[in-house]
C-alpha positions as CSV (number, residue, x, y, z in Angstrom):
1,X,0.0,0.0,0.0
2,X,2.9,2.1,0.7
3,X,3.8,1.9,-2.8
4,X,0.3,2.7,-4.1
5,X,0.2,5.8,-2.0
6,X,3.6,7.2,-3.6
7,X,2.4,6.8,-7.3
8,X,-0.8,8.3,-6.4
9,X,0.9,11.3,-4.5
10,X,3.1,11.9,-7.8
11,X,0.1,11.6,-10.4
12,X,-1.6,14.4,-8.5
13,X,1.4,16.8,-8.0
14,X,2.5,16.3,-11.7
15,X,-0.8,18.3,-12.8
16,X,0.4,21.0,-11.3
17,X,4.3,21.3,-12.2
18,X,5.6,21.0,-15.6
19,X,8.6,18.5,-16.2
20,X,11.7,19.4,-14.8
21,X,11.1,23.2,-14.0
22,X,13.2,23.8,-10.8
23,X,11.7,26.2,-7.8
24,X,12.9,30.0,-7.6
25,X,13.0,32.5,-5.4
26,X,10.8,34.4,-7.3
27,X,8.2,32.5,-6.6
28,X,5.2,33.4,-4.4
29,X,5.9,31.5,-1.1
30,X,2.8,29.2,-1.4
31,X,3.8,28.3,-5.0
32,X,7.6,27.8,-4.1
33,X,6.8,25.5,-1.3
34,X,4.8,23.3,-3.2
35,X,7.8,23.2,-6.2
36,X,9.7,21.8,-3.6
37,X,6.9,19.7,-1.9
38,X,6.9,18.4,-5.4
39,X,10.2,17.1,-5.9
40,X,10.7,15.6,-2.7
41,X,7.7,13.4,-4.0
42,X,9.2,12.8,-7.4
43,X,13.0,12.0,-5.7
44,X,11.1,8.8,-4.7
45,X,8.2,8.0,-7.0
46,X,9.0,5.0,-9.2
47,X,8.1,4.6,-13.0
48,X,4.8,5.2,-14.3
49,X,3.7,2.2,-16.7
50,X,1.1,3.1,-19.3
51,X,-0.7,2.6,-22.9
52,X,0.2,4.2,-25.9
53,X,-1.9,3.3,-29.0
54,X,-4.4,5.3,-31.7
55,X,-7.0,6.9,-30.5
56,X,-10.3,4.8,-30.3
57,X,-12.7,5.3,-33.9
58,X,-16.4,5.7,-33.1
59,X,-18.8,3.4,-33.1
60,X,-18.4,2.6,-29.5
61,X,-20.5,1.8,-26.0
62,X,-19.0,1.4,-22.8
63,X,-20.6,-1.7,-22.6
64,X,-19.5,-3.3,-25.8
65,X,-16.0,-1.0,-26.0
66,X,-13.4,-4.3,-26.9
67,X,-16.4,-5.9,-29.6
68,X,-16.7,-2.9,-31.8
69,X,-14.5,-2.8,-34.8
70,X,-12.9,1.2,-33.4
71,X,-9.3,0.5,-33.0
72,X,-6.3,0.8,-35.1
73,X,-3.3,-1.5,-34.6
74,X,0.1,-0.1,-32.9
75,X,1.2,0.8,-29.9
76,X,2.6,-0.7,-26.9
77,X,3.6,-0.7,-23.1
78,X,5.8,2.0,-21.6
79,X,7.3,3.0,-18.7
80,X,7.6,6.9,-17.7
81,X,10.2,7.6,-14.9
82,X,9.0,11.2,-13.5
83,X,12.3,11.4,-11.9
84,X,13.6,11.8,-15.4
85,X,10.9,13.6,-17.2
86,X,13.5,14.3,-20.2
87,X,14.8,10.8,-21.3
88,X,12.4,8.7,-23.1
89,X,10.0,6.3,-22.5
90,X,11.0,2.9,-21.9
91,X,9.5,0.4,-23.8
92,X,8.0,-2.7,-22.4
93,X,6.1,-4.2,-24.8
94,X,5.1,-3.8,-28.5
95,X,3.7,-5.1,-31.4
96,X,2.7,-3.7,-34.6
97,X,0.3,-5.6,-35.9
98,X,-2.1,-5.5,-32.8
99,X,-3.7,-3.5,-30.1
100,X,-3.5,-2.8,-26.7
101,X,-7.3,-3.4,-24.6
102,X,-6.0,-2.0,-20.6
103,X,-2.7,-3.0,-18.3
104,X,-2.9,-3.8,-14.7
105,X,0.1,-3.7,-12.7
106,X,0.8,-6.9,-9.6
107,X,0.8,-5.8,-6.1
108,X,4.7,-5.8,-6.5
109,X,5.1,-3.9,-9.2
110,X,6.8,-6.7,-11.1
111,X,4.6,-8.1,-13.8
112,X,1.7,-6.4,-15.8
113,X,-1.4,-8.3,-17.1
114,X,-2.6,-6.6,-20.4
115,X,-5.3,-7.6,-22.9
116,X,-3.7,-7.5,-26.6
117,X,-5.4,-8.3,-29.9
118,X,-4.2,-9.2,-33.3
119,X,-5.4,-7.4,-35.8
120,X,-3.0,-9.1,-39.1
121,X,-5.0,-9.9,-41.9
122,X,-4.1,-13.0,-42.4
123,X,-4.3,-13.4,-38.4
124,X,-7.2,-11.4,-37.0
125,X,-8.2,-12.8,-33.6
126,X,-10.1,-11.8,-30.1
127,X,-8.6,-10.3,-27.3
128,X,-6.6,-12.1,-25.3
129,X,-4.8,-12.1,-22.0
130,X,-1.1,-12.0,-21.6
131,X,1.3,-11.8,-18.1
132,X,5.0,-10.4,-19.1
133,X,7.7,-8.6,-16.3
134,X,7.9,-4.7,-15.8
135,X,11.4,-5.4,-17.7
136,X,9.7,-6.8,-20.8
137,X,10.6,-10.3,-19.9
138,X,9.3,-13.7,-19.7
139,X,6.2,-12.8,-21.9
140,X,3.6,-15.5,-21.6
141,X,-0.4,-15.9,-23.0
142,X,-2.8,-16.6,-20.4
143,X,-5.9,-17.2,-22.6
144,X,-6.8,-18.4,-26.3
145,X,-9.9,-19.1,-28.3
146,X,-12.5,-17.1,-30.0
147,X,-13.8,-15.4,-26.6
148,X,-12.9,-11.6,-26.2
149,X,-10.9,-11.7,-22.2
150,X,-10.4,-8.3,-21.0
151,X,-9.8,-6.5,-18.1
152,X,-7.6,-8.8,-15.9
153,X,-6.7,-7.8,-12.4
154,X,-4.7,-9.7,-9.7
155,X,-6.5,-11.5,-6.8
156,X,-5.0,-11.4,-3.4
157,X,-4.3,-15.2,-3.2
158,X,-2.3,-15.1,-6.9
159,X,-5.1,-16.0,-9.0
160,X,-6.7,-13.9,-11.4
161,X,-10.6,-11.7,-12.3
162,X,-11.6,-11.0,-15.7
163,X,-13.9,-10.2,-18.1
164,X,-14.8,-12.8,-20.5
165,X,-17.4,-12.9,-23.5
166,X,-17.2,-16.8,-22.5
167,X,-20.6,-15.9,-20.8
168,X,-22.3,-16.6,-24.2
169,X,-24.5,-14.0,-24.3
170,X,-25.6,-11.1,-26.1
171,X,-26.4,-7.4,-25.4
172,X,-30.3,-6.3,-26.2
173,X,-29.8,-3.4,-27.6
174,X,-25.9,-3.2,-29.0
175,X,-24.7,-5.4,-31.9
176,X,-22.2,-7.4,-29.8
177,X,-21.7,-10.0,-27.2
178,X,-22.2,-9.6,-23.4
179,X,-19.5,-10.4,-20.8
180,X,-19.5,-11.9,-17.1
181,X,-17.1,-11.9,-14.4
182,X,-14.5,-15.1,-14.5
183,X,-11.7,-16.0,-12.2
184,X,-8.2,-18.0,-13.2
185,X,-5.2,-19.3,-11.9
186,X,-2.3,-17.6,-12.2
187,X,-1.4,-20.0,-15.1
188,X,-4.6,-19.7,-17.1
189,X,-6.2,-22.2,-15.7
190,X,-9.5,-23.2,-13.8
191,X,-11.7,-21.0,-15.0
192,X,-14.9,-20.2,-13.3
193,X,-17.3,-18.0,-14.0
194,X,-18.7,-15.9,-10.6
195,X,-21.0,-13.5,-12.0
196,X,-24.2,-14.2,-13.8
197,X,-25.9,-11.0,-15.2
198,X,-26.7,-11.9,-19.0
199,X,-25.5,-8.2,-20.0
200,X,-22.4,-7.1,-19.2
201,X,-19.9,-7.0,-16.0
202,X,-16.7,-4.2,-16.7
203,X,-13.3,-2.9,-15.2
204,X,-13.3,-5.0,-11.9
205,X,-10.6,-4.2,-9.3
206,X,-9.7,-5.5,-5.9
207,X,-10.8,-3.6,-2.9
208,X,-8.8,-3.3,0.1
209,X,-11.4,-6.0,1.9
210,X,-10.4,-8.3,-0.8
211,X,-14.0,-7.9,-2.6
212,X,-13.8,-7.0,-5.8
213,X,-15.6,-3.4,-7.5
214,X,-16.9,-3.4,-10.9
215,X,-19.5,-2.2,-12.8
216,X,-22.6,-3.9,-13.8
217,X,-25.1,-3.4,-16.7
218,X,-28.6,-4.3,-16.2
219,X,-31.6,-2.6,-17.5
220,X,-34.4,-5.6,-16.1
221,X,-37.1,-3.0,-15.8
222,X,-35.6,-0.2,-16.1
223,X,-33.8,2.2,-18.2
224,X,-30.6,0.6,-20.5
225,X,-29.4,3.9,-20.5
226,X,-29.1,4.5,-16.6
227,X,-28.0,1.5,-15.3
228,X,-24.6,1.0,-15.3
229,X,-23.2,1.1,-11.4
230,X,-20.9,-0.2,-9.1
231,X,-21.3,-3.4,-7.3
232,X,-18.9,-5.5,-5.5
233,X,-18.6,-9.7,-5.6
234,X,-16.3,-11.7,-3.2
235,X,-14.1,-13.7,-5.1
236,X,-15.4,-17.1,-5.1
237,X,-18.8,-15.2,-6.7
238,X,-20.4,-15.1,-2.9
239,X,-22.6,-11.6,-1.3
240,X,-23.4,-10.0,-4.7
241,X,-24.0,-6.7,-3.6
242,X,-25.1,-3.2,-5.1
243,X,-22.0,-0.8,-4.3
244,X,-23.7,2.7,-5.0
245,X,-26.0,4.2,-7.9
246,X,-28.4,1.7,-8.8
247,X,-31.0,4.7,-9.0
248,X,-29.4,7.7,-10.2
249,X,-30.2,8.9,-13.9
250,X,-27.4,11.2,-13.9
251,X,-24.1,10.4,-14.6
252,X,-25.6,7.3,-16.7
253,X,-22.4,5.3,-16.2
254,X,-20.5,5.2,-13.3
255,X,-17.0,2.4,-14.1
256,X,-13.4,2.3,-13.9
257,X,-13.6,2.7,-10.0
258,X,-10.4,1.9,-8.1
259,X,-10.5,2.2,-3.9
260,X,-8.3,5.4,-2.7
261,X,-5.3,3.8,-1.1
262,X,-5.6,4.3,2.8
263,X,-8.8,5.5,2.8
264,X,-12.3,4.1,2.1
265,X,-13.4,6.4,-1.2
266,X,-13.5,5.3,-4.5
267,X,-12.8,7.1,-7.9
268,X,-14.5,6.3,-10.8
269,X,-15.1,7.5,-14.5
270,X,-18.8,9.2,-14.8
271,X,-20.4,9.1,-18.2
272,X,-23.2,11.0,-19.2
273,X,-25.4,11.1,-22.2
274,X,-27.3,14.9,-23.2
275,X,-30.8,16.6,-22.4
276,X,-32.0,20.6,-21.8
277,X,-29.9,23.5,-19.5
278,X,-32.0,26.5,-18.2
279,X,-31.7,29.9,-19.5
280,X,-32.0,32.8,-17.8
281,X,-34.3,35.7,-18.4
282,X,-31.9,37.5,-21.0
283,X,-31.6,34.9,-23.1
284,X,-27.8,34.0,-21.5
285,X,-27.1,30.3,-20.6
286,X,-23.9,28.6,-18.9
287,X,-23.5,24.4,-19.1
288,X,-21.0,22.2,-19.2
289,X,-20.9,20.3,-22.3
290,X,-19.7,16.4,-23.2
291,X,-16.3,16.9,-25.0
292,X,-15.6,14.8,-28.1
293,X,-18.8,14.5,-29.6
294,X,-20.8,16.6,-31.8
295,X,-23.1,19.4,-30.1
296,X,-26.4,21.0,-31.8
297,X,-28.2,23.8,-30.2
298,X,-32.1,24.1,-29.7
299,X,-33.7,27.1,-27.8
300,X,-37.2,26.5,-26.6
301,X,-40.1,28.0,-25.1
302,X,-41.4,26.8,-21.0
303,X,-43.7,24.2,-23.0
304,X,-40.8,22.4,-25.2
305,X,-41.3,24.1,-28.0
306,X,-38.4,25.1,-30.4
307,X,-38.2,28.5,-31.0
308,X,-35.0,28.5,-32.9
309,X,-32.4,25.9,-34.4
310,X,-28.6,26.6,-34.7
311,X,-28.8,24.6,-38.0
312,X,-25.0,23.8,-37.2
313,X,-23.2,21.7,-35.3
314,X,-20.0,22.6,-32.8
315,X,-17.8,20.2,-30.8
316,X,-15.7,21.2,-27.9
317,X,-12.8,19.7,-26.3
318,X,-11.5,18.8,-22.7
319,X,-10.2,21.8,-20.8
320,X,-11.8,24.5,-23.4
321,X,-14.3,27.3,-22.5
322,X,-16.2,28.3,-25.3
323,X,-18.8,31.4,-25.8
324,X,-20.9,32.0,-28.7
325,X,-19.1,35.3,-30.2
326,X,-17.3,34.6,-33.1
327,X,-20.4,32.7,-35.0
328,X,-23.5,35.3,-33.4
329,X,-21.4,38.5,-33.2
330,X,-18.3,39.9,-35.5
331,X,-15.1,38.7,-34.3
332,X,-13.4,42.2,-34.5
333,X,-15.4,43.6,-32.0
334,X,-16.0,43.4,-28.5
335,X,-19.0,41.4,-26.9
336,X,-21.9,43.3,-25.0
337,X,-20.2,46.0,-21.8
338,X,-23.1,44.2,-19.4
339,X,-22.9,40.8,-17.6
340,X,-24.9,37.6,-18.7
341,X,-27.0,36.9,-16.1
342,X,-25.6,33.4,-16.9
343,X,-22.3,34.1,-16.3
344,X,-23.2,35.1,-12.4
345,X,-23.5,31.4,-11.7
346,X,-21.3,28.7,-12.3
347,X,-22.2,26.2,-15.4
348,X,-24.4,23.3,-14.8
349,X,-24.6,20.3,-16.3
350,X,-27.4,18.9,-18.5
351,X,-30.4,17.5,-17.6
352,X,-31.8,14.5,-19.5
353,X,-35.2,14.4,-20.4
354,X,-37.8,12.3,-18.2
355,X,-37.7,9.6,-20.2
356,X,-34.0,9.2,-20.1
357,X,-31.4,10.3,-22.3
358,X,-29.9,8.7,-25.5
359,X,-30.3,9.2,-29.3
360,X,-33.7,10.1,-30.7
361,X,-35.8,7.1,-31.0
362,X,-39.3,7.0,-32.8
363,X,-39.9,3.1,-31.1
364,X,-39.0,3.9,-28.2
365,X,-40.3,7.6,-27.1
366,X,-42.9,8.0,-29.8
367,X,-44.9,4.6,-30.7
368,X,-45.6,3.9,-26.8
369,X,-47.3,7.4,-26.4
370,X,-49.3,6.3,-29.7
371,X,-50.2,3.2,-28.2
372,X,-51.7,4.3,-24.9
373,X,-53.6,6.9,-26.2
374,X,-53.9,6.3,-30.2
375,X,-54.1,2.6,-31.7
376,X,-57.6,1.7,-29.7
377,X,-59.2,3.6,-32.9
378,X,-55.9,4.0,-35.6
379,X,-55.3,0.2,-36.1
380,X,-56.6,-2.7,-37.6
381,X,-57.6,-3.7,-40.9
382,X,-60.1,-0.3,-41.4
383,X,-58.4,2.0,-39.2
384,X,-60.2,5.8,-38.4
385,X,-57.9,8.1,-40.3
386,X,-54.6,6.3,-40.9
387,X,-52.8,3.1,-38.9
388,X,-51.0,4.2,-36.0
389,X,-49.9,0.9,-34.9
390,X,-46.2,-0.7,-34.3
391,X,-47.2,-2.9,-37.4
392,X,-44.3,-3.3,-39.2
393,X,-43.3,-2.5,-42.5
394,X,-40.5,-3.0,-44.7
395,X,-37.8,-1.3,-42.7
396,X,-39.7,0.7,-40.3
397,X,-43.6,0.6,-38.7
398,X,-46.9,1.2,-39.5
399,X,-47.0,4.6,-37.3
400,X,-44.0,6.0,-38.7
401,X,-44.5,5.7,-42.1
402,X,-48.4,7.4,-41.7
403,X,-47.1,10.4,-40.4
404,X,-43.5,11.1,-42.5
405,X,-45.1,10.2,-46.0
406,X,-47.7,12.1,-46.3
407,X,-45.7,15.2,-44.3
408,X,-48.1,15.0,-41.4
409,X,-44.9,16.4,-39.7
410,X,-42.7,18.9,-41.2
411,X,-39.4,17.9,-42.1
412,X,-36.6,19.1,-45.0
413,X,-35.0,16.1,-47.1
414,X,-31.6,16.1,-47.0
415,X,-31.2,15.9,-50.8
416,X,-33.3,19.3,-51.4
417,X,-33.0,20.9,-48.2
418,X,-32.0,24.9,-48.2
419,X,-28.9,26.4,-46.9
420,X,-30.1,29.6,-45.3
421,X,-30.9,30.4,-42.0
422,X,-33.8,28.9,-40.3
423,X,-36.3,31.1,-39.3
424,X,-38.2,31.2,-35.7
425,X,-40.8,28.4,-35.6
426,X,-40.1,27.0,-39.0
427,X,-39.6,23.2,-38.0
428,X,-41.0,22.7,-34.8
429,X,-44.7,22.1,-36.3
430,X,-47.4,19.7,-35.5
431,X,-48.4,19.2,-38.6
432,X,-47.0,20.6,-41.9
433,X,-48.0,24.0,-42.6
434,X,-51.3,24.9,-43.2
435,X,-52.2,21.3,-42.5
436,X,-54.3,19.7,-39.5
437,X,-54.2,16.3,-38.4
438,X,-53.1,13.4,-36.6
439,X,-50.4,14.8,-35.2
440,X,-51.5,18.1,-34.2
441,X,-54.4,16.1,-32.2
442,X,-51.3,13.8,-30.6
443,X,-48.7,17.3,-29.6
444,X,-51.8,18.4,-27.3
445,X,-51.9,15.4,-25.2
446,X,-49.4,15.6,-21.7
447,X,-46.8,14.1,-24.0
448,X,-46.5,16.0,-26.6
449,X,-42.8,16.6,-25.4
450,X,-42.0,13.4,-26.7
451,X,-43.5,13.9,-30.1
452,X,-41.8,17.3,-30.5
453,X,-38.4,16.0,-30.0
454,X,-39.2,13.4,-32.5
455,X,-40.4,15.9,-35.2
456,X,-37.4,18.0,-35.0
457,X,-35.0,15.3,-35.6
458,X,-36.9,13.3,-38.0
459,X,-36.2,10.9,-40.2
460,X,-34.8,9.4,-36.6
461,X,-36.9,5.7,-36.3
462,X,-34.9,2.9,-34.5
463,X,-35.8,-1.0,-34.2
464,X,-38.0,-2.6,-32.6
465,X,-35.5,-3.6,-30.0
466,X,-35.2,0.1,-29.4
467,X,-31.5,0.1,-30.8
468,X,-31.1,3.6,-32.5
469,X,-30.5,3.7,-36.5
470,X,-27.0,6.0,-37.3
């Protein structure tokens, strides 16, 4: 644990000093005794051992992350001595022709289990487990076979947890396998499987009590989106029990916990997915924002009603404030003298929408608001009006083709849309304009929310397993 405590000590003080830059006595005193607080903790703070490899393509899920074809092959294992910040990495393991999945270090610092895959043409293969020495010695492969093994981690009495597609099962709503929790012998061997959920158990590591912390995804009842918390197993697959999070909505995804060393916390990675932010009464918002993905702007009304598109998408990256003058305002001049009342505040973060967050999905926000309060009348073989039902068709359902064909809802094709700006109100219709119908009688009910999202975004259907179409 000692040792634990030192590398933690010297990730933390390493945000905060650039390599190598020696304390002065210009320095304000607060600042000058931390420089030197700093390299008292680096004069003993051994190597740091980490990945290096491409970054990861999209598609990808959390849940599914080593299944998806996303990664590029390259990369290795290397050491970083912080001692030495200016000599170069030391390099543990590589190989060209494959990927890296995640390292984990033994309690003695003196062998690293690691997940590589091939990714040769004429050798393409699964993930697989492999054991060599911090020196790059005495390389060995734990696991073979067509099973994706992930994720391994070091059990107190020598043996080994990991994650395993040997499970034989299959996630719902993402087009790849699932994976349980499955314990080994130090030589591969005896493999047992301790966990049964049929979806998907992630990133387990050892607590100090010798249970072990992962993250579990199961969405029996419930939302797929939202549950994805921590839970700890004993070893042997004994006292299953819920860690924290089962009921939180927001973050959605709560894995890659690790127990603070010397002290009962855990940290963890928190993933969210999107919904609304309020504004304030001039108009100004502040948020914080998901980084790496792309970011389109509604503004609507207290009902739900768009207003305004920004017609445009944005992105924005880890670390960066951005504000909106530059695109809204010249960029030679200055922005407004006065305050946002925004800006009074610090940012918040986003708030999903009741029904959980997640892509735009006509089966499953849309059709079961049609079928509570629509298909008693709109279905069957002489349905009043037009078929409403979850009927399917060709690619898609009876529902969704009644109201896009005909332009019930107001929508631009992609292939003849315009390329000016949108004005106020143009695309947030109930019905096309000038038109009534069907789903101007649906946007009154109590969950016309629901049906608004779903008009904006159109074409945007889904499955019928509720899996979102890209």
């Amino acid at each position: 644990m000692r040792h634990l405590r030192r590398v933690t000590a010297a990730a933390v003080v390493l945000a905060v000093l650039a390599p190598g830059q020696p304390a002065t006595a210009k320095d304000e005193p607060p600042v000058a005794a931390m420089r030197v607080a700093t390299h008292v903790a680096l004069a003993g703070c051994p190597e740091v051992v980490f990945i290096k490899r491409h970054h990861i393509r999209r598609p990808f899920g959390i849940g599914t992350l080593y299944a998806w074809n996303c990664y590029s092959p390259g990369g290795g294992i290397y050491a970083f001595d912080p001692r030495y910040p200016e000599r170069p990495h030391r390099e543990i393991f590589r190989r060209d022709e494959g990927v890296v999945f995640n390292i984990e270090l033994s309690y003695d610092a003196r062998k690293i289990l690691f997940s590589w895959m091939s990714m040769a043409k004429d050798a393409r293969d699964s993930f697989h487990i492999y054991e060599i020495d911090t020196d790059g010695q005495h390389l060995r492969q734990l696991t073979t076979g067509r099973y994706h093994d992930v994720s391994a981690t070091y059990l107190p009495d020598g043996s080994i947890c990991f994650v395993s597609t040997r499970s034989e099962c299959y996630s719902m709503c993402q087009p790849a396998p699932g994976c349980a929790l499955f314990t080994m012998s130090s030589a591969g061997q005896d493999m047992r499987r301790i966990e049964f959920n049929t979806l998907g158990d992630y990133a387990p590591a050892v607590m100090t009590d010798g249970s072990i912390l992962f993250m579990r995804w199961e969405y029996n009842d419930r939302s797929l989106f939202t549950r994805q918390k921590l839970w700890t197993i004993k070893p042997d697959g004994t006292s299953l029990r819920l860690y924290y999070g089962n009921t939180l909505t927001s973050p959605n995804v709560l894995w890659q916990a690790r127990q603070i060393p010397g002290s009962e916390k855990v940290i963890c990675t928190m993933a969210p997915h999107y919904g609304t932010v309020p504004v304030e009464n001039d108009g100004s918002a502040c948020f914080n924002a998901p980084t790496g993905v792309e970011l389109y702007f509604e503004a609507l009304d207290a009902s739900g009603k768009e207003l305004s598109r920004m017609t445009s998408l944005t992105q924005i990256m880890p670390g960066e404030v951005q504000g909106c003058v530059g695109c809204h305002e010249p960029r030679d001049s200055s922005s407004s003298p006065s305050e946002p009342l925004a800006m009074r505040h610090p940012p918040v973060d986003i708030t999903p929408p009741p029904w959980g967050a997640g892509p735009v999905d006509f089966v499953r926000q849309v059709q079961p608001v049609l079928d509570r309060y629509c298909v008693t009348c709109h279905s069957g073989p002489n349905p009043r009006g037009i078929d409403l039902s979850n009927d399917k068709t060709r690619f898609f359902n009876m529902a969704y083709n009644n109201l896009t064909v005909p332009k019930w809802v107001d929508f631009y094709w992609v292939n003849s849309a315009g390329s000016a700006t949108l004005k106020p109100l143009a695309l947030d219709g109930v019905a096309s304009p000038g038109r009534s119908g069907p789903a101007a009688t649906f946007c009154k009910s109590r969950w016309r929310s629901r049906g608004r999202i779903w008009i904006r975004a159109i074409p945007g259907f889904g499955n019928p397993n509720g899996l979102p179409v890209s």
